[in-house]
Every structure is written in structure tokens, then in C-alpha cells.
Backbone as CSV, one residue per row, in Angstrom:
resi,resn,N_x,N_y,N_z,CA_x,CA_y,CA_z,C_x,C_y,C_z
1,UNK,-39.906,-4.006,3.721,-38.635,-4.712,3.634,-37.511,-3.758,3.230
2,UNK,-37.993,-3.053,2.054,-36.682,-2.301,1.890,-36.738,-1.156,2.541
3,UNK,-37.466,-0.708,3.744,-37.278,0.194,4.556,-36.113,0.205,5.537
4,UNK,-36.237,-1.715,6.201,-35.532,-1.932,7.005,-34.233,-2.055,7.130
5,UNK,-33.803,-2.580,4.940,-32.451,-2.780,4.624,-31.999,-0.896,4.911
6,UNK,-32.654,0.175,4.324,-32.570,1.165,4.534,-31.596,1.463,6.028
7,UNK,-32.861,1.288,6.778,-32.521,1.891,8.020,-31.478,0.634,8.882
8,UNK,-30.723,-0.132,8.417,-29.950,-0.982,8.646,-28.605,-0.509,8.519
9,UNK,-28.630,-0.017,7.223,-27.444,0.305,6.370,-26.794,1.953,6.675
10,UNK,-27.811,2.800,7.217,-27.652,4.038,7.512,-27.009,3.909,9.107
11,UNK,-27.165,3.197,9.657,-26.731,3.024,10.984,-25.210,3.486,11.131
12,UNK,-24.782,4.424,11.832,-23.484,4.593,11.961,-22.097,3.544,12.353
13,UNK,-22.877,2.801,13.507,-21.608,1.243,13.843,-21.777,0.511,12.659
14,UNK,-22.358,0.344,11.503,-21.967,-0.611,10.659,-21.027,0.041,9.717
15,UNK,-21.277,1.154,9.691,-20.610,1.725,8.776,-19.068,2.053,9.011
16,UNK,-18.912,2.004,10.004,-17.029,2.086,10.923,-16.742,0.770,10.919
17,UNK,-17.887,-0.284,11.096,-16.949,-1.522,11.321,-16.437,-1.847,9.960
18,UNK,-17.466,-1.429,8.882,-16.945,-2.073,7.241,-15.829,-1.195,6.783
19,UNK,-15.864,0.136,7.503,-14.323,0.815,7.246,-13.369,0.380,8.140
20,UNK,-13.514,-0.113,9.147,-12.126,-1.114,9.566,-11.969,-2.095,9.006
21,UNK,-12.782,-2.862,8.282,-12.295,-4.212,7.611,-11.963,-3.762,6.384
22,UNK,-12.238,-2.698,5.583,-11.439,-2.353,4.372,-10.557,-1.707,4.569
23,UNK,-9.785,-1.177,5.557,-8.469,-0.859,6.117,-7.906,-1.999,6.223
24,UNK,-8.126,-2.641,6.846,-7.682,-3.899,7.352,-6.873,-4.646,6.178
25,UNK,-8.142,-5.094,5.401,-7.775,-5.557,4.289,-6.469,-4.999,3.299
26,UNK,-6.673,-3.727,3.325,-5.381,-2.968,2.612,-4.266,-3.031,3.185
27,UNK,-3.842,-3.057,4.459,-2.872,-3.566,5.191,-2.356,-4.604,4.385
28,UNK,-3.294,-5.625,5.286,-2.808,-7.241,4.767,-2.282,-7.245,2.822
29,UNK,-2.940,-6.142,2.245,-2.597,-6.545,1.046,-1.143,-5.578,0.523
30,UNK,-1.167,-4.432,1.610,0.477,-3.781,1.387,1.276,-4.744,1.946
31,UNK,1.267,-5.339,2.857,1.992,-6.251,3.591,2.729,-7.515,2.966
32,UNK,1.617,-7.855,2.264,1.840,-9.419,1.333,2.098,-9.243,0.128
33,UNK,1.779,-8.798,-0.415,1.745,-8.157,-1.878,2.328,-6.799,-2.533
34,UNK,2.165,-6.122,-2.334,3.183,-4.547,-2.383,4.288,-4.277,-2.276
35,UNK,4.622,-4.476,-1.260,5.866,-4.434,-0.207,7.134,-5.442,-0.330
36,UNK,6.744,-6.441,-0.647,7.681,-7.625,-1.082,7.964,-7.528,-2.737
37,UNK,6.846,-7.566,-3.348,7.192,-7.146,-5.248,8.422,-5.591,-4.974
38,UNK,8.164,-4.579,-4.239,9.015,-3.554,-4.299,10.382,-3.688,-4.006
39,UNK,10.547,-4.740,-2.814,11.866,-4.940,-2.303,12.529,-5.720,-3.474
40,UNK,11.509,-6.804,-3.988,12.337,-7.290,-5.238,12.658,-6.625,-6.054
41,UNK,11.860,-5.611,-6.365,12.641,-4.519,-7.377,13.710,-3.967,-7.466
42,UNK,14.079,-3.668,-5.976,14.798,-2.933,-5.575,16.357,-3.627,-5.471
43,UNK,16.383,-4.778,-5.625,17.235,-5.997,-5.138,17.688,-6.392,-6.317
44,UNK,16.885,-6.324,-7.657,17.358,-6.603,-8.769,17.861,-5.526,-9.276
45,UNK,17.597,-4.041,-8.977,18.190,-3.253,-9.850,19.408,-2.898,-9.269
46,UNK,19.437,-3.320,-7.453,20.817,-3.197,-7.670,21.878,-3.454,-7.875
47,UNK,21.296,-5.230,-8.043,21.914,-6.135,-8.156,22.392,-5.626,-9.783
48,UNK,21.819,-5.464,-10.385,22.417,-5.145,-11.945,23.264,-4.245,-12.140
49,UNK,23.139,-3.093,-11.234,23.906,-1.932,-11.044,25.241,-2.073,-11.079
50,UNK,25.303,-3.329,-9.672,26.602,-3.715,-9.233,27.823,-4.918,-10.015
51,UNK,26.947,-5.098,-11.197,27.587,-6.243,-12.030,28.606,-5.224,-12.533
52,UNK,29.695,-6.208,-12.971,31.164,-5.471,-13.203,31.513,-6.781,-14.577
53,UNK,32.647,-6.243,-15.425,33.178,-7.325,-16.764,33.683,-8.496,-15.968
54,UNK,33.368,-9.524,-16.397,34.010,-10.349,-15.843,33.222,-11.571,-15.120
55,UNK,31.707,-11.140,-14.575,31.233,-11.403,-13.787,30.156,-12.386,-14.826
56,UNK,29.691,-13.862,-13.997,28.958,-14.664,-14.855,27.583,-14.584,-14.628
57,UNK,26.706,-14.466,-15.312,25.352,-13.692,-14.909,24.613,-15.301,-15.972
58,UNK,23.069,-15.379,-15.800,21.999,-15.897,-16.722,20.957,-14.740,-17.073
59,UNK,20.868,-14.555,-17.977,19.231,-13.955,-18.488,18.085,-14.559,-18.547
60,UNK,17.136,-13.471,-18.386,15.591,-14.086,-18.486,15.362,-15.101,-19.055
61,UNK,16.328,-15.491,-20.618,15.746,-16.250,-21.730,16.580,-17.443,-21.117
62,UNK,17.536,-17.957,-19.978,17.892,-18.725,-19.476,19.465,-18.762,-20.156
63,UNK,19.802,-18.099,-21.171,21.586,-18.268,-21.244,22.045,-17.415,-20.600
64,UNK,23.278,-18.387,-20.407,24.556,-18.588,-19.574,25.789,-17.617,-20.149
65,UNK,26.207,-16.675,-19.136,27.344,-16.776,-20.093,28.192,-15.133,-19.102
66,UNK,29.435,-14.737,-19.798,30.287,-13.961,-18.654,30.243,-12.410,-19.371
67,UNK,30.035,-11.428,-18.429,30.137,-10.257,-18.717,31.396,-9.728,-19.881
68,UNK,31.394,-8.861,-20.384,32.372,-8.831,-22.072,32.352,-7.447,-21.917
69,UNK,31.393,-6.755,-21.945,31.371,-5.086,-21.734,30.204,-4.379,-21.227
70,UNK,29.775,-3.661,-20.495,28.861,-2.794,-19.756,28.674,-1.659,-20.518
71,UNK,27.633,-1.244,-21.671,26.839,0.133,-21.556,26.338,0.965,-20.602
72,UNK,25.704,2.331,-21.084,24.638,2.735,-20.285,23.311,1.320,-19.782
73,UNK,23.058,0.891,-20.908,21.587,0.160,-20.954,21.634,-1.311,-21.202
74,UNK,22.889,-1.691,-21.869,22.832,-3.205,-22.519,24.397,-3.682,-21.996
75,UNK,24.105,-4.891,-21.607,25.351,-5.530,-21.332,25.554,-6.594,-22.766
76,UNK,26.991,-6.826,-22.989,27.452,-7.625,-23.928,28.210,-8.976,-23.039
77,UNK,27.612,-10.070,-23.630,27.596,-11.059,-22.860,28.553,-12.175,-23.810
78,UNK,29.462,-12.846,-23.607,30.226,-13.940,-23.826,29.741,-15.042,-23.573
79,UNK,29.612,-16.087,-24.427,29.037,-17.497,-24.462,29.791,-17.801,-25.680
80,UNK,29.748,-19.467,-25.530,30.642,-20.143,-25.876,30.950,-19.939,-27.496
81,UNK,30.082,-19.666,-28.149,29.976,-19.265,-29.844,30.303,-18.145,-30.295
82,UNK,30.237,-16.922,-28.824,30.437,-15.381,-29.601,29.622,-14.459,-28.477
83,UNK,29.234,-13.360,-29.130,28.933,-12.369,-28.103,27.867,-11.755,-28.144
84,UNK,27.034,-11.637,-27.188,25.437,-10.844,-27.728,25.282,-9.967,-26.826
85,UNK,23.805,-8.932,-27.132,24.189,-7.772,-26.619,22.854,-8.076,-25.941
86,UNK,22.673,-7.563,-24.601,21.281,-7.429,-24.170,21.396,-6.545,-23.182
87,UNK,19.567,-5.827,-23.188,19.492,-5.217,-22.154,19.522,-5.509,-20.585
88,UNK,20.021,-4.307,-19.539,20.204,-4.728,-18.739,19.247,-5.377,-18.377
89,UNK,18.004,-4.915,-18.270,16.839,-5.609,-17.710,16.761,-7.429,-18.076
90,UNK,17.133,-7.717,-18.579,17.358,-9.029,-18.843,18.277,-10.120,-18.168
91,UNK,18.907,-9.434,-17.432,19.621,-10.224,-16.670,18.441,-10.346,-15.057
92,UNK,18.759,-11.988,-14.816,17.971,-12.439,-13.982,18.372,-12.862,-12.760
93,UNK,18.015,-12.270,-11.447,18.733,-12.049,-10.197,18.757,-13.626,-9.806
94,UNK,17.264,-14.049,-9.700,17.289,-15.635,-9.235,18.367,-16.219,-9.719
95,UNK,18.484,-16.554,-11.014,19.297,-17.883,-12.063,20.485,-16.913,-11.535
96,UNK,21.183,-15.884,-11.085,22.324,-15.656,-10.645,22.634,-15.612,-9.410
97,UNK,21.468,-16.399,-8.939,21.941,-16.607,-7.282,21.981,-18.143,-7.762
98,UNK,21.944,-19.000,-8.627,22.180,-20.466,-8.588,23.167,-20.647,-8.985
99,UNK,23.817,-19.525,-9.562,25.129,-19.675,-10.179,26.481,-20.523,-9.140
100,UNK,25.812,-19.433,-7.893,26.564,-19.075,-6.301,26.719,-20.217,-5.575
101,UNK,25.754,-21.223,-5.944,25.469,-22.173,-4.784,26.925,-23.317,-5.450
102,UNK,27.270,-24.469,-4.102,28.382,-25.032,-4.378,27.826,-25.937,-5.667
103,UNK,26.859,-26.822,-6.083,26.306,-27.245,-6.703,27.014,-27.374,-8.372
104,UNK,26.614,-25.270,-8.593,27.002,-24.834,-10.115,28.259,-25.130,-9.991
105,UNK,29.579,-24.312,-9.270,30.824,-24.098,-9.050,31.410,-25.640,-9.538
106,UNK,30.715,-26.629,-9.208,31.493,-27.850,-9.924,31.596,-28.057,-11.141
């Protein structure tokens, strides 16, 4: 029995077909998975890049509130009580695309 798994497994066509399906597979998983997380990356940082004073942004932690001053690293943010400081990374691309829609604007 275990001669045959042997001489099964040594066979050269099985061994190309299971390296095309683990190619394969890596595709499908740069494709779906990789490739799309990167573009989002790429979309948020420049999106942060491009924020200017003035401009009304939400953070991760979900407040609201209008650009006040731009650092290297931390933006200072205006809301209704006063002013806080956070890093850029904290500002959140989604919740500032809902800002956009006619919906918020009312």
C-alpha cells in the first residue's frame, strides 16, 4: 500500500498539476485580497495628505469636527467644546466620504 501512495506521488503530471493549482490559488488571492487592501491604503493616505484647514473630516473614534491646524503628524481638530489634537492616521476616509453625500449637507 504504501508503495503505491509512493509511486503515485513521485509521478511527474501530478506534481505540475498541484503547482498550477497553488499558483492559481495565489493569483486569486493577490487579486481579491492584496491588491484591493493596497489600493485602500493608498487612497487613504492620500486622501490625508490632501486635507487642508478648514476642511470637515470624522475620525476613527467617530467625532465630527473641522480642520484648526495641520502638523507634520497630528491634525488639530475643532468641535463644538474646543480643540483636540490627533494623529493623522486617525482620520477616517469612509465617515469622510458620508460627510459628501447630499444627505449630511442638510
Amino acid at each position: 500500500m504504501i508503495a503505491t501512495i509512493l509511486l503515485q506521488a513521485s509521478g511527474t503530471g501530478m506534481g505540475m498539476q498541484q503547482l498550477v493549482v497553488f499558483g492559481l490559488i495565489a493569483l486569486v488571492f493577490y487579486f481579491f485580497m492584496i491588491r484591493p487592501q493596497v489600493k485602500k491604503q493608498k487612497d487613504q493616505k492620500k486622501y490625508v495628505n490632501e486635507l487642508k484647514k478648514g476642511d470637515k473630516v470624522v475620525t476613527t473614534a467617530g467625532i465630527h469636527g473641522r480642520i484648526a491646524d495641520i502638523n507634520d503628524t497630528t491634525f488639530l481638530i475643532e468641535v463644538d467644546n474646543g480643540k483636540i489634537r490627533f494623529d493623522k492616521s486617525a482620520i477616517s476616509l469612509e465617515a469622510s466620504k458620508a460627510l459628501n453625500t447630499p444627505a449630511a449637507t442638510k
